[in-house]
N, C-alpha and C positions, 0 to 999 in steps of 0.2 A: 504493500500500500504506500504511496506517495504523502507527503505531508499533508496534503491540502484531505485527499481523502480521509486523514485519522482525524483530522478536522472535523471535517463533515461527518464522520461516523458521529464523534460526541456532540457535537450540535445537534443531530440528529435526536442521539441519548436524552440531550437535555428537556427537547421539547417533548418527550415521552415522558419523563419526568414530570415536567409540567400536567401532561394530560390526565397520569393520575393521580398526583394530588389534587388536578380540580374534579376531577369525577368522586373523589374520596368525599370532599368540602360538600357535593350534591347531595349528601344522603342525609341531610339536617336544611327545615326552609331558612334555617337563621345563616347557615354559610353556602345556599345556593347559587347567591349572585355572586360572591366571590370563587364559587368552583367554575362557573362560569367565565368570570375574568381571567383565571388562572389559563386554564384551556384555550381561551380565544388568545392570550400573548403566548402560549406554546405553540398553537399553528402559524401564527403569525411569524414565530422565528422556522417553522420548515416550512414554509412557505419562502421567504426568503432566503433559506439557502437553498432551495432548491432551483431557485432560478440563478442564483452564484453557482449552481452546480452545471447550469446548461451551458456558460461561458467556457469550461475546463475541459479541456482535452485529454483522457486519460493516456489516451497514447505518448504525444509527447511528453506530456506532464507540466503542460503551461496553459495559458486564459489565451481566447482570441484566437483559436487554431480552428479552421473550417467550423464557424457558424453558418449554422442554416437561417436565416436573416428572413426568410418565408415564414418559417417553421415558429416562429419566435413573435415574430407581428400575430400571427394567426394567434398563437398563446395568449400574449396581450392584450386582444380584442376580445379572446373570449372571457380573460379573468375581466376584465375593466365591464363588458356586458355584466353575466353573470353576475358581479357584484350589486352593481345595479337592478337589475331586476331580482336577487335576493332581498337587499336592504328595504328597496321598496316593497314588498310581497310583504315584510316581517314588519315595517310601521305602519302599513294599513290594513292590517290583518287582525278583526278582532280575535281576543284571548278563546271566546271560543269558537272560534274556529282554526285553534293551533291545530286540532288533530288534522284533518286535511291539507294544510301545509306541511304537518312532518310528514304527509304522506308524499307528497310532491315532491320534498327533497327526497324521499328515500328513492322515490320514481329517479330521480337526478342521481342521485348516486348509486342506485345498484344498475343502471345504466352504463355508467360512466364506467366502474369496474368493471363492465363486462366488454366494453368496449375495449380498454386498458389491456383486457385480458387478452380477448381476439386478437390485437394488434404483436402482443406479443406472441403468439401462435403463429401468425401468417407471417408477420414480420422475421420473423427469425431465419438463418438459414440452415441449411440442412447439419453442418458441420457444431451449430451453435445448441440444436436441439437434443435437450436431454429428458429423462422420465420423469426429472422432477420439475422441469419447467412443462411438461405436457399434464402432469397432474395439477399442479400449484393455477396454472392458468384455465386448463377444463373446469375446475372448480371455479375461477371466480368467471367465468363463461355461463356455467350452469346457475349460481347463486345469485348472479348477477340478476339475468334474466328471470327470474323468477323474482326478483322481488318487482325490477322497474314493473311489469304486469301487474302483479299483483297490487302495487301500491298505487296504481293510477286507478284500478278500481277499488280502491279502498278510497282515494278521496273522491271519485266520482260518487260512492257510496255516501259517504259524510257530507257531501253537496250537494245533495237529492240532485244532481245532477242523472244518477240512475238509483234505481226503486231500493231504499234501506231495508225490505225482504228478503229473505233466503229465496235465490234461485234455484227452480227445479230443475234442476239437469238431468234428460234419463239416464239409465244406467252410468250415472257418477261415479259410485262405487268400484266398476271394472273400467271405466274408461281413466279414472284416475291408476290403479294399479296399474295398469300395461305403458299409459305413461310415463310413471316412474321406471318401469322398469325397462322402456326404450332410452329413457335418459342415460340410466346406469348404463347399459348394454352401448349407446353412443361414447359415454364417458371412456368405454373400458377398449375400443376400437379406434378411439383417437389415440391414447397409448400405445396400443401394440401396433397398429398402422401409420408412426408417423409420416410417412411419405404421403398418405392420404389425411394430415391432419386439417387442413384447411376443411376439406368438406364436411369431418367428422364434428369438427369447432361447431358449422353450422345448423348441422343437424340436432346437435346439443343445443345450441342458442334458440332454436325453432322450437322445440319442443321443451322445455324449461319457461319460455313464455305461454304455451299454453297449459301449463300446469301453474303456472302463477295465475291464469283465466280461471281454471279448475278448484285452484285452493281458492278464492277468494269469493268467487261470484254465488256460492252457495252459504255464504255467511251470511247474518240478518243484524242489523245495526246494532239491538244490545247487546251482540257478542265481539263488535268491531274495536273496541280498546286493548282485547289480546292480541287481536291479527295485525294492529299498527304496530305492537309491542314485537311479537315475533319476524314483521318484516325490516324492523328497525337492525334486529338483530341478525338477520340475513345481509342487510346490505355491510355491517360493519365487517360479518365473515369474507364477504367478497373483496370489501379493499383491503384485509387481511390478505388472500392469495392474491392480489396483486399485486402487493407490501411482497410476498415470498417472490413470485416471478421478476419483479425489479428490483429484489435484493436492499429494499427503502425499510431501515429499520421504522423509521416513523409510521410509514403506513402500517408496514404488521403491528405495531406497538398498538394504534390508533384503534386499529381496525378490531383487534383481538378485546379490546378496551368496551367497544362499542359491543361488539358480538357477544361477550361473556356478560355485559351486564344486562343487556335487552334479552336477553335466553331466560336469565334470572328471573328481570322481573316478569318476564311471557307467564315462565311458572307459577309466581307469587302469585298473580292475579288469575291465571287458570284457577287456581287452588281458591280466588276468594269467590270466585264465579262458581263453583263447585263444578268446571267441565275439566277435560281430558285433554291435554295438550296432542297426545299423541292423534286426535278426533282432529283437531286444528288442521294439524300438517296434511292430514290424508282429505280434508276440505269438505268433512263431516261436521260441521261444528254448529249449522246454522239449527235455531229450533223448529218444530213442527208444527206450522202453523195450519195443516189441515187439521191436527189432533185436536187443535186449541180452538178452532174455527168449531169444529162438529159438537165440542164442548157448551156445556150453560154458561150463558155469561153470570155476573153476578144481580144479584137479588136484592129491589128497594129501588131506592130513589135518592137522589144525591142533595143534601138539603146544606142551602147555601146562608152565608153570614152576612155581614155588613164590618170595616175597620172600628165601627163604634162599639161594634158586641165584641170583637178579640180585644181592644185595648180594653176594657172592661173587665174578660177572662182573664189577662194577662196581668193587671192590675192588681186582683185580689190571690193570683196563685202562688206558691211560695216557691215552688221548684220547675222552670221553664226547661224545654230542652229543643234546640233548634235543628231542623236537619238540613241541609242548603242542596240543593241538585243542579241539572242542568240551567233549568227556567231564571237560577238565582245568576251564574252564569251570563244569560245570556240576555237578561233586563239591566247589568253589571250595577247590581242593587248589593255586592257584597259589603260597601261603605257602612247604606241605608240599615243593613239589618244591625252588624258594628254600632251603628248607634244607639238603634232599638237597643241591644242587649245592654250597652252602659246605661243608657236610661232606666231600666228594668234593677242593675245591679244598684244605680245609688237608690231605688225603693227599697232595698233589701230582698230582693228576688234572686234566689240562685239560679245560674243562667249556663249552659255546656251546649255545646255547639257536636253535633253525631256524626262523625264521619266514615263513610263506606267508602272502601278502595277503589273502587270503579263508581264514582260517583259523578256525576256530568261526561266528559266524552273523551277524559285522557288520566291516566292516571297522578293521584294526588293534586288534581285540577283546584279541587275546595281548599285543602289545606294554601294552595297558591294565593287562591283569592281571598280568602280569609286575611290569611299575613299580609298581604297588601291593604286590606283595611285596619289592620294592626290588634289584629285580634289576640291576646295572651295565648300565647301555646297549650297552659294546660289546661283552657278551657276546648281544645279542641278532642275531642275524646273517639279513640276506635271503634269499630264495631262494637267487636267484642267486649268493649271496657262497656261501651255504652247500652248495650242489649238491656241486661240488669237491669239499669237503673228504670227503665222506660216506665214499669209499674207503681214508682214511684213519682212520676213528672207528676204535676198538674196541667200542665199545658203543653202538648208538642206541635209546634210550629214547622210548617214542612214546607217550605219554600222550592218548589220547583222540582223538586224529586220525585220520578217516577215509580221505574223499574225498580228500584233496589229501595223502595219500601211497598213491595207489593205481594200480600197475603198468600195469592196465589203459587210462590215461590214454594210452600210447603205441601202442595197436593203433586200427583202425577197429569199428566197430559198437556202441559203448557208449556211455553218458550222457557218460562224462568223457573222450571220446576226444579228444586235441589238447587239453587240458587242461592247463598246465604244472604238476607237480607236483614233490614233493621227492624227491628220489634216493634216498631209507630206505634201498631192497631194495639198495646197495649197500657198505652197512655189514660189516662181518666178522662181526659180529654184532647182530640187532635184539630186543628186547624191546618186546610192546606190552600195555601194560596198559587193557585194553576191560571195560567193564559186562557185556556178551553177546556174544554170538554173531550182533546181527542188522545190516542195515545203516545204512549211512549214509544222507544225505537222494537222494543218486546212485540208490538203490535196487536196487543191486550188491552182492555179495561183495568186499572188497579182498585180491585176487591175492596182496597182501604177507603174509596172513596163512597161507598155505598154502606157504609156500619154506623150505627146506631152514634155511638162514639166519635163520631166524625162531621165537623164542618168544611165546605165549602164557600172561599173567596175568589173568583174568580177577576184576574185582572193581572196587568203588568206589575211583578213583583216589585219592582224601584216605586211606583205611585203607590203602591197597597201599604207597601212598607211606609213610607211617607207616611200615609192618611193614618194609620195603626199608629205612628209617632206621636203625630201632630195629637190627636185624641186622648191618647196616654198623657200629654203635660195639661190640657184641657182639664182634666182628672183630678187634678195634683196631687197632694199627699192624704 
């Protein structure tokens, strides 16, 4: 290795360094924004050496030796684009609708890997091709393409741009298996046939995008915060093998970084969804909305309030417990409700805020917009911690939450069946303040809203919440 290269190696080191101590700093909302900083100045330095690395001639072993001067504008144009149309897409993008943009970068990036990867296949010449450059780069060929598919209907999915149902695909089940196993069988022909690996590349790229069509289009929106989770995690394995085919410590570092922790949390929240990751991958995952169609819906009449009669409940109750979901999200009423609860606390009302893992449309979405209205942490309370106490509340306030407070969750035959959810319906009393009457991405009625125990506010959560404010100081002590 030349000087400049042992250079570059630990430059390289450093900003891996950087990338996991800011990934470290993401696992608390108090040092988010800072694990975030940390990571964006680690790319920021391989990023800049990496284009000090396109001036360096490794042969000679000096700067300025046969630039591709094409090669290098073209580069330019596209980082100088690209950043621009990132930065812009990311400040007028509301908060919820991050999930559909991550989906769009991952479309951008497991794209980009597989292309990366191609180039290195076909690129290469016959003297230069080895078994581990034909694996390293099939794989991020294969992984690639599967996610850019896959992630562009995952935000077409998230952007009712196409139908948030499970698609019926016929025989899914076999035409997914022999897919997979034309991929492998491609995979395992590009290897032993280098001389034919060009075609073998694209036959692998051909069919790796339709099994990204296959995993995704039979998922049904309440299940879509796994499928972002685990293609987030594909795409990071892909610029991982194309971190191995380019021998870019960064990229493997980066990549393996991304890939190992989106697998993780895929898992977590499999596990809080009560589904089957191994169901995901094979693109069995979506629910059965014929089962839940042929079903009774629920039973009664949904009997509605006014903000004068909850600031009134809320006034005299001693123990409130607030659930925040998508609707709180996406009226960006997380301030308004921040307030309500101080308001609530200087009456002497105890006040805890419920939070379910897959709550609104990405994960740890609430505990985000909670902390951005400056909500005390330990008022922010898990599942689990929180289930308990619900028999206790006098008041559960449910702001915009569907799916993951819906009764229905503990019978069989429905989308959210084994679903673990939050206890609402066992409050003394519930209040939910919903936009409408229709459903959630479940594609269900919530059961909760039809029980004896339950009122209905119907209205924009940021005004509901207001008018419930306003009424409460009306009140006074």
């Amino acid at each position: 290795m030349t000087a400049f290269e042992i250079v570059q190696w630990f430059v390289y080191l450093l900003a891996s360094m950087l990338f996991v101590r800011g990934l470290h700093d993401m696992n608390a909302p108090k040092t988010a924004v800072k694990g975030n900083h940390v990571s964006i100045v680690g790319m920021v330095i391989a990023v800049i050496m990496a284009f000090v690395g396109f001036f360096y001639d490794s042969e000679s072993g000096s700067f300025g030796q046969d630039i591709n001067w094409t090669a290098l504008v073209v580069v330019l144009v596209c980082v100088v684009v690209g950043a621009f149309l990132g930065a812009r897409l990311a400040l007028r993008t509301k908060s919820t609708d991050y999930p559909q943009l991550v989906s769009l970068f991952n479309t951008v990036g497991g794209g980009a890997a597989a292309l990366v990867a191609l180039n290195d296949i076909m690129g290469a010449s016959d003297s230069e091709v080895s078994l581990v450059l034909l694996i390293t780069a099939g794989l991020g060929v294969i992984i690639g393409s599967v996610t850019f598919s896959g992630s562009l209907v995952a935000a077409g999915k998230l952007q009712r741009i196409l139908s948030g149902k499970p698609a019926k695909i016929p025989f899914k089940t076999f035409l997914t298996i022999v897919n997979i196993l034309a991929i492998i069988a491609s995979f395992v022909m590009l290897c032993v046939q280098p001389g034919c690996r060009t075609m073998w590349a694209l036959v692998a790229l051909a069919l790796s995008f339709v099994y990204g069509l296959l995993f995704v289009f039979p998922i049904g929106g309440a299940d879509m915060p796994v499928v972002i989770s685990v293609l987030n995690a594909c795409t990071g394995t892909a610029v991982a093998m194309s971190g191995l085919a380019l021998d870019n410590v960064a990229l493997i570092v980066a990549g393996a970084l991304v890939g190992a922790s989106g697998m993780t949390l895929s898992v977590l929240m499999a596990k809080a969804m009560n589904r089957k990751l191994s169901a995901v991958l094979l693109g069995g995952f979506g629910g059965d909305n014929e089962a839940a169609a042929a079903g009774d819906g629920p039973e009664g009449t949904m009997k509605e309030t006014t903000a004068d009669d909850v600031a009134v409940q809320l006034k005299y109750a001693q123990r409130v417990i607030f659930v925040p979901g998508f609707g709180l999200a996406q009226a960006q009423a997380q301030r308004d409700l921040a307030d309500l609860g101080k308001l609530l606390e200087d009456k002497g009302v105890e006040v805890q805020y419920a939070i379910h893992p897959v709550a609104g449309r990405m994960p740890g979405h609430m505990n985000v917009l909670l902390a951005e209205a400056n909500v005390p942490y330990e008022e922010l309370v898990d599942r689990d911690d929180i289930n308990p106490q619900f028999p206790q509340a006098d008041v559960a306030l449910v702001v915009g939450a569907n799916d993951v407070t819906n009764p229905a969750a503990r019978k069989p035959g429905t989308p959210v069946s084994g679903m673990p959810i939050l206890d609402v319906d066992k409050a003394k009393r519930v209040v939910v303040i919903k936009r409408g009457r229709g459903t959630g991405y479940a594609g269900i009625q919530n059961e909760l809203y039809f029980m004896d125990n339950t009122q209905m506010l119907f209205g924009d959560a940021k005004k509901e919440l207001e008018e419930i404010t306003a009424a409460l100081k009306e009140l006074g002590d």
